[in-house]
C-alpha positions in Angstrom: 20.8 -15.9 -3.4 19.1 -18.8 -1.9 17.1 -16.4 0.5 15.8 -14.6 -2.7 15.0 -18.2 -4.2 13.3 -19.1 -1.4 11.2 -16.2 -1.5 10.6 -16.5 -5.1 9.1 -19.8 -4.4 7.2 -18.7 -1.4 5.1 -16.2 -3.3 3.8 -19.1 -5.8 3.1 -21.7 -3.3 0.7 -18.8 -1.7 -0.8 -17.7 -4.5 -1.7 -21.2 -5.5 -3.3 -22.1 -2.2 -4.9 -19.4 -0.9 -7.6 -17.8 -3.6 -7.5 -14.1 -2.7 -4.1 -13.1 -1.9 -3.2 -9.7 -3.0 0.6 -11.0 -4.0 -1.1 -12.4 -7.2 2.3 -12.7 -9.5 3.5 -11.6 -12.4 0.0 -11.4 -14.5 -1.2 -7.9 -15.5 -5.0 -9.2 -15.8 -7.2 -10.8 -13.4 -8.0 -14.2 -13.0 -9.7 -16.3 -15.5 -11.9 -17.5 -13.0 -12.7 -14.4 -10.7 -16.2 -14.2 -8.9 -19.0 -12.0 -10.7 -20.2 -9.4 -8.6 -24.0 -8.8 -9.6 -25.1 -5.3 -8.3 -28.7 -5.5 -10.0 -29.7 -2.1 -8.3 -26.6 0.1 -7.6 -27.4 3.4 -6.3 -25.0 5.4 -7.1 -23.8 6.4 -10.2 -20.4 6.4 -11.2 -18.9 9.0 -14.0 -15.0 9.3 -15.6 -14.0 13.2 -15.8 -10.9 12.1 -17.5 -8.2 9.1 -18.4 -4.8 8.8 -19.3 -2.2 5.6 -20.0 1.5 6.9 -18.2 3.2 3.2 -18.8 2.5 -0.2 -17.1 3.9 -2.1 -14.3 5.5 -5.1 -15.0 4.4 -7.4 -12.2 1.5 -7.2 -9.2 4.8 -7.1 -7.0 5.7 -3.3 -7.9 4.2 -0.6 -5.4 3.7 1.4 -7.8 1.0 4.0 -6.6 -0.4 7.4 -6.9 0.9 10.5 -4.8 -0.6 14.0 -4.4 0.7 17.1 -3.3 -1.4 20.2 -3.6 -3.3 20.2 -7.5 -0.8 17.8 -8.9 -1.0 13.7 -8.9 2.1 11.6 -9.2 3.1 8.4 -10.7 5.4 6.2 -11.9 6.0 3.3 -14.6 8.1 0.2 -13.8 10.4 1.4 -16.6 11.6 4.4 -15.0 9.2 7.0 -16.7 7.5 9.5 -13.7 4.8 11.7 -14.3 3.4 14.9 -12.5 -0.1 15.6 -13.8 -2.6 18.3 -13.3 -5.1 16.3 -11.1 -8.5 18.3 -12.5 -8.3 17.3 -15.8 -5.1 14.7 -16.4 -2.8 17.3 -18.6 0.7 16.3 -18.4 2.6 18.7 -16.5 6.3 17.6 -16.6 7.6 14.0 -17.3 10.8 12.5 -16.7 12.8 9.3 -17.9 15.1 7.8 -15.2 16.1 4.9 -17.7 16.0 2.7 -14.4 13.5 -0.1 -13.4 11.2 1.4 -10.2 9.4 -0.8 -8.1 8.1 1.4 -5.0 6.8 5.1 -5.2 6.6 7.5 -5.9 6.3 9.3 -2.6 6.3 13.2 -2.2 7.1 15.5 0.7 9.7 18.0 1.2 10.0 19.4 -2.4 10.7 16.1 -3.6 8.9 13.4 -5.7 11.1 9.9 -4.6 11.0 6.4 -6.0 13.4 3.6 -5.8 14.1 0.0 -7.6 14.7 -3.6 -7.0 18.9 -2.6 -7.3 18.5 -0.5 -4.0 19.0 2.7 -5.8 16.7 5.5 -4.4 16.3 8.9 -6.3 14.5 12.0 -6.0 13.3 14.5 -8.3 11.9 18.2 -7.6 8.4 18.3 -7.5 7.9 21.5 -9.6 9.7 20.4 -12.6 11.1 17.0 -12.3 14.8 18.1 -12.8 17.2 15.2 -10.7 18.0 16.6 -7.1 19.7 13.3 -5.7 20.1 9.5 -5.6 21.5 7.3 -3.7 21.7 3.4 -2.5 20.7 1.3 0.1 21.5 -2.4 1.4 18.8 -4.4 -1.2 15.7 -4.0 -3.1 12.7 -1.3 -1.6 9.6 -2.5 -3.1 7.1 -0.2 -1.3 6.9 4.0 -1.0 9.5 5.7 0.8 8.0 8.0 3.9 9.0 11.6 3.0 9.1 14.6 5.4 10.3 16.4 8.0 13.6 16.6 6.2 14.4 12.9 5.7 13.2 10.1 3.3 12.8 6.7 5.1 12.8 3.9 3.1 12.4 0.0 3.8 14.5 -2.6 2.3 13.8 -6.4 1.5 16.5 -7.1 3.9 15.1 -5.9 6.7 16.4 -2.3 7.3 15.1 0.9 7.5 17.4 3.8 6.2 17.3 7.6 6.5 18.2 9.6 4.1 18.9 13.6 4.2 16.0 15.1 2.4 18.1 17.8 1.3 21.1 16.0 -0.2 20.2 12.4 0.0 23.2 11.3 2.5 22.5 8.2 4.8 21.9 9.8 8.5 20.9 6.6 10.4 20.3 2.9 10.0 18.2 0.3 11.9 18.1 -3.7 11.1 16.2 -6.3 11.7 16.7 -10.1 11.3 14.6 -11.5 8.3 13.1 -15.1 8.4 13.9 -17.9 6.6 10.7 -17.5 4.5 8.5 -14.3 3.7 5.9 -12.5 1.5 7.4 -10.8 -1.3 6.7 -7.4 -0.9 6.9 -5.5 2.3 4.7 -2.6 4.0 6.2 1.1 3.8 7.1 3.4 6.8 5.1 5.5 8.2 6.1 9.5 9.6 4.6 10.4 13.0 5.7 13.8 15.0 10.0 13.5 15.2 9.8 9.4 14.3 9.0 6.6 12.3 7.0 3.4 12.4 7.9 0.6 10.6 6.6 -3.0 10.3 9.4 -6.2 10.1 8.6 -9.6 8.2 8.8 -11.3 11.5 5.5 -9.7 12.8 7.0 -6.7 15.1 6.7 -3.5 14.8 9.1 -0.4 15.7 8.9 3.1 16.5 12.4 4.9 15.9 13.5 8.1 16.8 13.4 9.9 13.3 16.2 12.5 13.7 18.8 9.2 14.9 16.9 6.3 14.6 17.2 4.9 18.1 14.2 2.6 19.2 11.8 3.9 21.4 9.8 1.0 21.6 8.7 -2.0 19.8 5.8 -4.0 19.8 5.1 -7.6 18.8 1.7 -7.5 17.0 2.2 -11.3 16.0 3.9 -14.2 17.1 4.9 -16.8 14.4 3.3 -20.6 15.7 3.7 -23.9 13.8 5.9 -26.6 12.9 7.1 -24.8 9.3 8.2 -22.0 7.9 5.3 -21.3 5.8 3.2 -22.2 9.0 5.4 -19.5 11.0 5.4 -16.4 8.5 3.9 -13.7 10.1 4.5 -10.7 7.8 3.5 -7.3 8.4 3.1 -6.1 4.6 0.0 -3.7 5.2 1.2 -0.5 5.8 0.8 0.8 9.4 -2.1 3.5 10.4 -1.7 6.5 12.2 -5.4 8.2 13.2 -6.0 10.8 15.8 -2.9 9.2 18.4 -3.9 5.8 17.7 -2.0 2.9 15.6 -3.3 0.2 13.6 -1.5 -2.7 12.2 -2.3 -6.3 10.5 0.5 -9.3 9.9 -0.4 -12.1 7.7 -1.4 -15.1 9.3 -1.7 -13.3 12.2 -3.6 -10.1 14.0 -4.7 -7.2 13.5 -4.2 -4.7 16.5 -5.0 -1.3 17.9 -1.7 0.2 19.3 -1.0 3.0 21.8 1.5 4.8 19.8 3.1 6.7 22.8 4.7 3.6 23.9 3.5 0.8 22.0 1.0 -1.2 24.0 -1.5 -3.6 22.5 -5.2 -2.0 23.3 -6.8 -4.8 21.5 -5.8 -7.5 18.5 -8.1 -9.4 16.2 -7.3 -13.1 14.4 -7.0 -11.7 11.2 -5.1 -13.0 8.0 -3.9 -8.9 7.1 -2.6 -8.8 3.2 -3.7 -5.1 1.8 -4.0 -2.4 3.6 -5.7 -0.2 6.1 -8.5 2.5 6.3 -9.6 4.2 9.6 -12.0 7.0 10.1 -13.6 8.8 13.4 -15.2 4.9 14.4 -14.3 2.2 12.5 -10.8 0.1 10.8 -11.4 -1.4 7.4 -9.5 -4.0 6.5 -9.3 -6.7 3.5 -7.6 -10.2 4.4 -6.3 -12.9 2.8 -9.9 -14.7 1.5 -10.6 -11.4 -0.2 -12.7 -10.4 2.5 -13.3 -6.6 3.6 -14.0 -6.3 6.9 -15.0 -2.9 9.5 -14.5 -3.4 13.2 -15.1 -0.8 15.8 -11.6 1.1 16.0 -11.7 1.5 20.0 -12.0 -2.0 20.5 -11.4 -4.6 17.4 -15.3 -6.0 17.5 -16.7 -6.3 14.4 -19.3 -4.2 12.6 -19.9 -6.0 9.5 -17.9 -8.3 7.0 -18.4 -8.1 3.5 -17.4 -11.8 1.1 -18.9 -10.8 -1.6 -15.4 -10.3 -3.3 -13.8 -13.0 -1.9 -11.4 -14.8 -4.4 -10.3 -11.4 -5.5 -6.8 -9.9 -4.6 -8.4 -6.6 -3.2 -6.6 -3.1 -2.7 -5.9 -1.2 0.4 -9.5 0.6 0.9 -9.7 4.3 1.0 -12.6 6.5 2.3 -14.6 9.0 0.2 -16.9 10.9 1.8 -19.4 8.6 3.0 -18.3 5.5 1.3 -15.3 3.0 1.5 -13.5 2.4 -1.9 -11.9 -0.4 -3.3 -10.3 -1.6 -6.1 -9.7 -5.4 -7.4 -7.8 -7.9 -9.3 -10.9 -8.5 -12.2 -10.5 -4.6 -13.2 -13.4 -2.8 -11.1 -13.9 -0.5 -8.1 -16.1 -0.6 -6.0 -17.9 1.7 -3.3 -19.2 0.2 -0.4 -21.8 1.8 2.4 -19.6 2.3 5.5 -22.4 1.6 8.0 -23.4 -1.9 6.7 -20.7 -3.1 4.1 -23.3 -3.0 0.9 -21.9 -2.7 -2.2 -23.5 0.3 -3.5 -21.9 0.6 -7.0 -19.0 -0.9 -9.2 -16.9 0.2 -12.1 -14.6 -1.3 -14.6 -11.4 0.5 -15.3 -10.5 -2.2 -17.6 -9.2 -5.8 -17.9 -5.8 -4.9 -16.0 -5.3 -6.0 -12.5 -5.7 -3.4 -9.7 -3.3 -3.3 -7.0 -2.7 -0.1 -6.8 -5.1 1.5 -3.6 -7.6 4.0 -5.1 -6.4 7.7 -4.1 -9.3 10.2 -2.7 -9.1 13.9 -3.1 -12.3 15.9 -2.7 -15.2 14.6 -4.5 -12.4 12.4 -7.2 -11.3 8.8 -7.1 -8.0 8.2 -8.6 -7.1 4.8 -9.8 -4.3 2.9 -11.4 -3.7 -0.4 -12.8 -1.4 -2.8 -14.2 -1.3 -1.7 -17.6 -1.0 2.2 -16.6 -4.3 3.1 -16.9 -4.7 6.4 -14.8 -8.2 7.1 -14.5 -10.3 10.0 -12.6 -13.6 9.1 -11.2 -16.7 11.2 -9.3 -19.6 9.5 -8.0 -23.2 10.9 -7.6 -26.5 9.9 -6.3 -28.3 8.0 -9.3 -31.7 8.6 -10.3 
């Protein structure tokens, strides 16, 4: 109990010193006082082929995204209430009331759509109709996406283990723990499938690649070590979710580095002072990377130097930043998207979904831009060359 008080208290010292934080509280719109982003010429127009409302979250802490499998999108309300929905034109295809809180997911793979809660309950649904194949529990609260596939549903728990579930039938078939500091982030980043394992990030700034059919360690790496006198000095949290791109690994902590990682056996290729909060994007050249000022940020993948930094949103609480053809998307806390020019970091358009917080990361498919916010606003959104 104090652990989770101390956490609890964590999060709102944060967010009250540090303008740009995407752990933002409880609040469902953005701040009063978020920057205007004047984009007097944008050249590109942006256009809504459909929208839909499937039930809000109740706090910027829920992980509650968007998932895609084949022609259908998936989501999830922090009431229980998930959704599969044709992803061409937003028609509800099934829907189905778990009469349970959710905070993380939903996740699909294997035939299965999974979310979980703050009460360590984790359940999965069939994809094709949403009928209840399994649920189970785990140690404490999983407040990010499971990792489905390959036959087993990894999830990560606020108490610093990683569980692995049978896809099938839901039984525990492994279990690896870490130690938890004194003092963390709320929230924590979601495991990640490679080929026969699993990488997953700890609050104490490691990370761990674990055999996926026993969980045994086959290595670990340290991407930051926690320095100063305090706890809130020393918190090192790796929240953003790990990247896996062509046999390379990328991975940010808080108040920490960002680092390129050989993921055959773990070795640090490069690291970068960087303050990680949201996510991670990576194409053929470059990382993209929001920290903790609001700042997005590309650096040259094969060696951490940077290409351009963009502060133009700083004092937002940006999203994880997806890629879209030839631009870099992201979504913030005043309500708007924006698309960015990969090669120099200009903002080339914006879009307001609404007054609702985005912490949701947008979700490309194709030419379309999904995106979710706070209030359950699901929109779809295509971009074209303006006139």
């Amino acid at each position: 109990m104090i652990g989770q008080l101390l956490k609890g208290v964590i999060i709102l010292t944060s967010a009250a010193l540090m303008a740009g934080c995407s752990f933002g509280g409880g609040s469902l719109t953005g701040a009063q006082d978020a920057p205007t982003v004047d984009i007097t010429a944008p050249e590109l127009a942006i256009t809504e082929r459909w929208s839909t409302r499937i039930g809000r979250s109740e706090t910027a802490y829920h992980r509650l995204e968007i998932a895609a499998a084949n022609d259908r999108l998936y989501v999830a309300s922090a009431k229980g209430k998930v959704s599969a929905l044709d992803r061409h034109s937003g028609e509800l295809i099934w829907e189905h009331d778990l009469d349970v809180k959710v905070a993380g997911g939903p996740s699909v793979g294997d035939g299965l759509v999974v979310v979980a809660n703050q009460q360590g309950q984790v359940i999965a649904l069939d994809t094709e109709h949403g009928s209840l194949r399994w649920q189970a529990s785990v140690s404490s609260e999983v407040l990010a996406p499971a990792a489905v596939g390959q036959g087993r549903v990894v999830v990560r728990t606020g108490d610093g283990r990683v569980f692995a579930l049978a896809s099938a039938t839901g039984e525990q078939q492994w279990l690896y723990s870490r130690s938890v500091p004194a003092l963390s982030l709320r929230g924590h980043s979601a495991p990640v499938l490679v080929p026969e394992g699993v990488v997953a990030g700890f609050d104490n700034g490691r990370l761990s690649a674990l055999d996926l059919a026993n969980g045994s360690p086959v290595w670990e790496s340290t991407v930051a070590v926690p320095e100063g006198r305090t706890d809130l000095q020393r918190m090192v949290d790796l929240d953003a979710d790990p990247v896996v791109a062509d046999g390379d690994l990328f991975a940010g902590t808080y108040q920490g580095r960002l680092a390129g990682i050989n993921l055959r056996n773990g070795e640090i290729a490069w690291a970068r002072d960087i303050s990680v909060i949201g996510g991670l994007a990576v194409d053929s050249s470059n990382i993209y990377s929001t920290d903790a000022e609001g700042q997005l940020w590309s650096l040259d993948r094969s060696n951490g130097a940077s290409v351009w930094r963009v502060d133009a949103l700083a004092g937002l609480s940006l999203t994880e930043p997806a890629l879209s053809g030839e631009h870099v998307v992201i979504a913030s806390s005043d309500g708007h998207v924006s698309w960015l020019n990969p090669a120099d970091g200009q903002i080339q358009a914006r879009y307001k979904v609404g007054n609702a917080r985005i912490t949701a990361p947008p979700l490309v498919m194709d030419e379309m831009v999904y995106v979710l916010d706070l209030r359950g606003r699901l929109k779809a959104l295509t971009i074209k060359t303006a006139d």
